[in-house]
C-alpha positions in Angstrom: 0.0 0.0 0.0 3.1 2.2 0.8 3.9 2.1 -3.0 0.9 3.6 -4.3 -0.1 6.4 -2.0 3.0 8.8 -3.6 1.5 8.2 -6.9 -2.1 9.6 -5.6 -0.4 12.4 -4.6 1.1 13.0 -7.7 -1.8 12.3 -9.7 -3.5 14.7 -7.6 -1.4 17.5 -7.8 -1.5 16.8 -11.0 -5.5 17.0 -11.7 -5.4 20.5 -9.6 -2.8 22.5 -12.0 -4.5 20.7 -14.9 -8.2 22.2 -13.8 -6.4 25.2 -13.0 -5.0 25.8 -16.5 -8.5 24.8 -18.1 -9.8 27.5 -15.9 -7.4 30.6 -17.0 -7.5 29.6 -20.6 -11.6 29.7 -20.5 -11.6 33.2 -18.7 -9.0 34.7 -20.9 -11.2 33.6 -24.0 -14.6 35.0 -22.5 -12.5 37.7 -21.2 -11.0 38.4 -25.2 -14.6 38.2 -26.3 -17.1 40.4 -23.7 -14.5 43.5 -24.0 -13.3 42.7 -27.5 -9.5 42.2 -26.8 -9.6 39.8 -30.3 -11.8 41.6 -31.8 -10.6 43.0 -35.6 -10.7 46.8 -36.0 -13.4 47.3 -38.9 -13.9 50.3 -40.8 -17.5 51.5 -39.7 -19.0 54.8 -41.0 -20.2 57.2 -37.9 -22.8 59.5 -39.7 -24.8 62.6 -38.2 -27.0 65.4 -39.4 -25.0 68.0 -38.1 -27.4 71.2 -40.1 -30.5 71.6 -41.6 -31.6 74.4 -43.8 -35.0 74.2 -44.0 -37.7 77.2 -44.6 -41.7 77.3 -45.5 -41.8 78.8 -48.4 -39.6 75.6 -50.2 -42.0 73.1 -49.0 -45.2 72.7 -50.6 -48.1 70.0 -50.8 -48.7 71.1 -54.8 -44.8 71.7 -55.4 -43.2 68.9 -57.8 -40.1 67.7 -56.3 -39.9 64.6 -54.0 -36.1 63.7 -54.8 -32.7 65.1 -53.5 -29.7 65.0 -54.7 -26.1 64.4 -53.2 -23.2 67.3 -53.1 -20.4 67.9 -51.3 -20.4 72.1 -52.0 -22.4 73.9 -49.8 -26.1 74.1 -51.8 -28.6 77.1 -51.5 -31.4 76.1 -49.1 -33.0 73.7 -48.5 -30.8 71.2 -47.5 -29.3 68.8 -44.5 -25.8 68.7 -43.9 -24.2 65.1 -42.9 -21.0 64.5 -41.7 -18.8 61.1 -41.2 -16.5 61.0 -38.8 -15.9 57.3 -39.0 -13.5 55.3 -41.0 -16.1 53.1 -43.2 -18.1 54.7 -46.3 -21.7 55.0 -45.6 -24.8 55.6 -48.6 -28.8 57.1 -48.0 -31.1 55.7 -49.2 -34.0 58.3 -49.1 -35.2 60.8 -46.7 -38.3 61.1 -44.6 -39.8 64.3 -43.1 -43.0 64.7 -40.9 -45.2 67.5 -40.3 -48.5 68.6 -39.8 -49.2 64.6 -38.9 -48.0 63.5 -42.1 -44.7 61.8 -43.2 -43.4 62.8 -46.4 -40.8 60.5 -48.5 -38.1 61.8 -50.1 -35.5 59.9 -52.5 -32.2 60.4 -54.1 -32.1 61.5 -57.7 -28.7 59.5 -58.1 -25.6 57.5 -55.7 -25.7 59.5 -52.1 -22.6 58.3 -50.9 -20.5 60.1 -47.8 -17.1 58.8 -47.8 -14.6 58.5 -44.8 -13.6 61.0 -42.4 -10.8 63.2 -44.2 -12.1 62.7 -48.0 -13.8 65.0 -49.6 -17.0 63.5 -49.3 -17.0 63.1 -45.4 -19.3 66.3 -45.0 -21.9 66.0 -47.4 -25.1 67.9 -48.3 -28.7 66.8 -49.4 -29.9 69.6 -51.8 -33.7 69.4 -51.7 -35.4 71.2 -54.5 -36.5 74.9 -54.1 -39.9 74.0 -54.9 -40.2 70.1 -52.6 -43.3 68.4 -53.0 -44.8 67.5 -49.5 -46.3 64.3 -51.0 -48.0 62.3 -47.6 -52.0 61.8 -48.1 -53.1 65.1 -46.4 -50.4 67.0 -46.7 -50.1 70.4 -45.9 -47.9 73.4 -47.1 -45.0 73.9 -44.3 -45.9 76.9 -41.9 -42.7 79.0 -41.0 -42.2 78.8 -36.9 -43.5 75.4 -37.2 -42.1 72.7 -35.9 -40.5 69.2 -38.1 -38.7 66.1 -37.8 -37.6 63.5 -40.1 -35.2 60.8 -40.5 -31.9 60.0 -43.0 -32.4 56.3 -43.5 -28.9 54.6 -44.6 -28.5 51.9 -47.5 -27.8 49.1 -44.3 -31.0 50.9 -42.2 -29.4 52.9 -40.0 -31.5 56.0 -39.1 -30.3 59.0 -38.4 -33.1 61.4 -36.8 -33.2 65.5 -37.2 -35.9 68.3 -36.5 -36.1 71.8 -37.1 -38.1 74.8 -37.7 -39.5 76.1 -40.6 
């Protein structure tokens, strides 16, 4: 019996720094992925509306207009002003505004794309037309001193809300 009892203990000791090493490498891998210590740097597009330019008289329920198009030289009004400060390209896919109860749809008249902070398309505009048709069922002509709000939905359905006054 003598002759077996130091290979328990080995055995034992053996077990313990075994469960012991299970146990670290398990933490560091849940570890790595809750905070994101392996995750891979992607380049992701952070987009806001950082202006609108907005007034009454350019918003009408019998105007013609319900497109925008996409410059990156400050328009004449109406327009909204987006900015990228991310790494990653981003593209809209059409704007919506509500007022007076109604929600009016607006699309681009071409490719709306803002590129990456530092290019030349990283602060872009969305040059409504002077005359925008208001185009919801009920619509009504845009009241200056009035309240708005609308939404810049992206190509991957990201929103990006804004409001204003006429």
């Amino acid at each position: 019996m003598t002759s077996h009892e130091p290979s328990k203990a080995v055995a034992t000791i053996i077990a313990t720094v075994l469960i012991i090493a299970v146990v670290l490498i398990a933490s560091v891998a849940i570890g790595g992925f809750v905070f994101g210590i392996f995750s891979q740097a992607q380049d992701s597009a952070i987009v806001a509306v950082t202006a609108t330019s907005f007034l009454a008289a350019d918003f009408k329920a019998a105007a013609g207009q319900t497109t925008f198009s996409c410059v990156t030289t400050g328009p004449v009004v109406p327009f909204l002003t987006v900015t990228n400060t991310g790494s990653g390209s981003a593209a809209i896919a059409s704007v919506s505004i509500t007022w007076a109860g109604t929600n009016n749809a607006f699309s681009s008249s071409g490719t709306c794309s803002i590129g990456a902070s530092g290019t030349s398309s990283a602060t872009s505009y969305l040059d409504f037309a002077v005359a925008s048709h208001l185009s919801a069922t009920g619509a009504k002509d845009a009241v200056s001193g009035q309240s708005y709000a609308g939404a810049i939905i992206l190509m991957n359905g990201a929103q990006l809300l804004f409001s204003g006054v006429w």
